[in-house]
C-alpha positions as CSV (number, residue, x, y, z in Angstrom):
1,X,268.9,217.4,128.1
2,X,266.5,218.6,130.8
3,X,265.9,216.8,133.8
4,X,262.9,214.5,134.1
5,X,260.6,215.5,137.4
6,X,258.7,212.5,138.9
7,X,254.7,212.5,138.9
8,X,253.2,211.8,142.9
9,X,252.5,208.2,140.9
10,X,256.1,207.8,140.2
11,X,255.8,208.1,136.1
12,X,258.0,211.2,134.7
13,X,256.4,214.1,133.6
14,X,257.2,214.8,129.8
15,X,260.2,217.7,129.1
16,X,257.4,219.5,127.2
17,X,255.1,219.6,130.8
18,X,258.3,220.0,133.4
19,X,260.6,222.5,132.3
20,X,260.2,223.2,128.7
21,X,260.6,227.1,129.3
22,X,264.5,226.2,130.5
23,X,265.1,224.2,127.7
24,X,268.4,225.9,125.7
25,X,267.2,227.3,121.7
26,X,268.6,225.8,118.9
27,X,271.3,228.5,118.5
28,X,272.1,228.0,122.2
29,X,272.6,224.3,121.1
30,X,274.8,224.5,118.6
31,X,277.0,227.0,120.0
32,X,277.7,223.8,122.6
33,X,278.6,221.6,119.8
34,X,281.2,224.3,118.6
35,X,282.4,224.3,121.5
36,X,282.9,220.7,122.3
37,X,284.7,220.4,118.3
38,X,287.3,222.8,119.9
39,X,287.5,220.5,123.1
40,X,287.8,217.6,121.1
41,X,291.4,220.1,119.6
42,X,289.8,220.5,116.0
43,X,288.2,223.8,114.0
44,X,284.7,224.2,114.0
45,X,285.2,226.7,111.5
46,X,286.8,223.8,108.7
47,X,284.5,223.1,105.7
48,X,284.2,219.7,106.9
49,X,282.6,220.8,110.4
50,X,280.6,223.8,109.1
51,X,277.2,222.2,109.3
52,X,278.3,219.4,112.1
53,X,276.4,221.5,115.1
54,X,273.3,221.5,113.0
55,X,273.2,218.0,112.1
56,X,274.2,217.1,115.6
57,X,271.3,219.0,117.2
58,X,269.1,217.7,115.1
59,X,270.0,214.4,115.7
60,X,270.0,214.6,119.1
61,X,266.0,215.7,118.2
62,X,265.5,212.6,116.6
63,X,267.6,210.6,119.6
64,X,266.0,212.0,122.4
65,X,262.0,212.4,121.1
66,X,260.7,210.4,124.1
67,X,260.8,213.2,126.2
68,X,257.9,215.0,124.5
69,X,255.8,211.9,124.8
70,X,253.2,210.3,127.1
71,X,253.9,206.6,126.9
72,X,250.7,205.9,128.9
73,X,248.8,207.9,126.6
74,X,250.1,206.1,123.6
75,X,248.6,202.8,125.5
76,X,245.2,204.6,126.0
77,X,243.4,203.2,123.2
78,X,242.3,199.5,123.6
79,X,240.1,197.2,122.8
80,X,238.0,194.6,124.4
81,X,236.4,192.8,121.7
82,X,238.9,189.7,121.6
83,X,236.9,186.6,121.0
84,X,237.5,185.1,124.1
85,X,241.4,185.6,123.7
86,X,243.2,184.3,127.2
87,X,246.5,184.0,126.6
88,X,249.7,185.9,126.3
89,X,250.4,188.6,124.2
90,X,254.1,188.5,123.3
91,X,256.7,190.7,120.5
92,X,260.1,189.9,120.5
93,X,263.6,191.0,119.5
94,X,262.1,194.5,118.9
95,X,265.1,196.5,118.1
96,X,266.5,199.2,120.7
97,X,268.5,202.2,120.2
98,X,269.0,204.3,123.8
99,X,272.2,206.6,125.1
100,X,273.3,205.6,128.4
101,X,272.8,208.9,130.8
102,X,276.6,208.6,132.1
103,X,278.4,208.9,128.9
104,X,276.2,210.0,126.4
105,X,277.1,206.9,123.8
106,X,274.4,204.5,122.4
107,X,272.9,201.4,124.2
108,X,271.8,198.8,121.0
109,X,270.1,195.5,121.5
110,X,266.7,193.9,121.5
111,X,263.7,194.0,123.9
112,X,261.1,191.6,124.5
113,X,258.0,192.4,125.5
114,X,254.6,190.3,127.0
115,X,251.9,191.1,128.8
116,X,248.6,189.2,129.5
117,X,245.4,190.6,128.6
118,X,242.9,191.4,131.8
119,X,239.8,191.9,129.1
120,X,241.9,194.6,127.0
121,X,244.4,194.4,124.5
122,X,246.1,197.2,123.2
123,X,247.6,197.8,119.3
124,X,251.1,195.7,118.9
125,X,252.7,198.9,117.4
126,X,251.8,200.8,120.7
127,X,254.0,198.4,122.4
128,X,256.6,198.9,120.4
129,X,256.2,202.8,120.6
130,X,256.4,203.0,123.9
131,X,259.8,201.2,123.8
132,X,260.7,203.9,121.7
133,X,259.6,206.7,124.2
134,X,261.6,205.4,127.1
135,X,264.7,204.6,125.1
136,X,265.0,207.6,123.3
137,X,265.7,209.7,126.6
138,X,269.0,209.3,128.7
139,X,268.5,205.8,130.3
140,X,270.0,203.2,132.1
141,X,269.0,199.6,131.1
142,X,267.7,199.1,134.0
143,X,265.5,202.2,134.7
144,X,264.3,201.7,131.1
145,X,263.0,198.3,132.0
146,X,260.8,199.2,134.5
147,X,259.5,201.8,133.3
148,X,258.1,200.1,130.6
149,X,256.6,197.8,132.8
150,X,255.6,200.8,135.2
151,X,253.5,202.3,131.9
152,X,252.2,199.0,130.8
153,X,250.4,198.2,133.8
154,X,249.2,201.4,134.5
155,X,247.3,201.5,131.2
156,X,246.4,198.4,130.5
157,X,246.2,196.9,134.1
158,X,246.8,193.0,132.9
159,X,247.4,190.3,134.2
160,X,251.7,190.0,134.6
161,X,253.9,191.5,132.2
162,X,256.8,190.8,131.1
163,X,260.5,192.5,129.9
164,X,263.7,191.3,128.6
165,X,266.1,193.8,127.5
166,X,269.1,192.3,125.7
167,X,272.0,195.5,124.5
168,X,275.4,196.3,124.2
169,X,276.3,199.1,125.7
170,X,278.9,201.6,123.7
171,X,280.3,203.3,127.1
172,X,281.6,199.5,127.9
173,X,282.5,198.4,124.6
174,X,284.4,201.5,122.8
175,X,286.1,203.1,125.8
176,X,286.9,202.3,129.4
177,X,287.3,198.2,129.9
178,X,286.9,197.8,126.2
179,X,285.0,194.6,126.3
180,X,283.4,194.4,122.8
181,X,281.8,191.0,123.5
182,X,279.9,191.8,126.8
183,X,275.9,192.5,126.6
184,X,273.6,193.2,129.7
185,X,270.2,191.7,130.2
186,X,267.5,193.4,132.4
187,X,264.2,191.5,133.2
188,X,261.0,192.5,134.7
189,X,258.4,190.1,135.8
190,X,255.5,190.8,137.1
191,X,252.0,189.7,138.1
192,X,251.4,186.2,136.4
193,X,254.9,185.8,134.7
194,X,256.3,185.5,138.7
195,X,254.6,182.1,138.1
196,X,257.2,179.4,136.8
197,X,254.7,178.3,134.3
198,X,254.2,181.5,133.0
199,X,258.1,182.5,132.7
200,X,258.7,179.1,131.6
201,X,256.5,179.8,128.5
202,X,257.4,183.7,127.7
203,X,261.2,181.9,127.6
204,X,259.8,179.1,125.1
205,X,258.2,181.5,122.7
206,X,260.7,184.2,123.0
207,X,263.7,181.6,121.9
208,X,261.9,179.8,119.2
209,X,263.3,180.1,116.3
């Protein structure tokens, strides 16, 4: 995939907006495939692999979408008629489906995410959607994490936020040290949830079952 350039704010500029002129066609993209099948010691030209480099690059369409969005602009429309509302807004085990940038293999767990409100809330769905944006690029756990703090602050500008990424990571768990049992949690806490009585909470409601 293309590399991502870094906005003077420190978000990343969408593929579409950095470098989409050097992205590779789709017959450019498929002739990689082909050539990885023969890497791999097998016949692209087989019946059974016939079609694989077009359902591979249009999977990798589907896997890697978040680079043709704006996750701050998802989070640009709010609303500030809440009733009064002070208090967390929280959505948990939201499902996560990333490729880790070294190895090219998914990353699959659960995020939680909280923020709290500073006179605007935003759609739950957003949320979620901008989950989606970061993890469907190459990532690290770690990098993902913040940046989806990094967007929800700078859109919404609340209070403290809050990230818990809980995933299994396929480069650790198929190949390599083979450790099928291991998962890796990221955090991010910012703003409010630095306050013990404000983690101590998002941990209450984020384990209840």
């Amino acid at each position: 995939m293309d590399a991502v350039l870094e906005k003077p704010q420190g978000f990343e500029l969408k593929a579409s907006e950095a470098n989409a002129n050097d992205r590779p066609s789709r017959a450019e993209a498929e002739a990689a495939v082909r050539t990885l099948i023969k890497w791999a010691g097998d016949d692209p030209n087989r019946e059974g692999l016939l079609d694989t480099p077009k359902r591979v690059t249009k999977a990798y369409k589907e896997f890697f979408a978040g680079y043709d969005e704006d996750p701050v602009e998802m989070l640009s429309r709010t609303f500030e008629e809440i009733e009064g509302y002070d208090d967390m807004v929280v959505l948990r085990d939201i499902a996560v489906e990333s490729h880790c940038e070294h190895h090219m293999v998914p990353i699959l767990g659960k995020a939680h995410i909280a923020y709290m409100p500073s006179g605007r809330v935003v759609g739950i769905s957003k949320l979620a959607r901008v989950l989606d944006i970061f993890a469907k690029r190459l990532q690290t756990q770690e990098t993902m994490t913040a940046q989806i703090a990094d967007a929800i602050e700078e859109a919404l500008s609340p209070l403290g936020v809050a990230i818990v990424i809980d995933a299994g990571h396929q480069c650790m768990t198929t190949r390599g040290v083979k450790k099928p049992e291991v998962n890796t949690i990221t955090r991010q806490f910012r703003g409010c949830f630095k306050q013990e009585r404000y983690e101590r909470q998002f941990w209450d409601l984020i384990n209840q079952k």
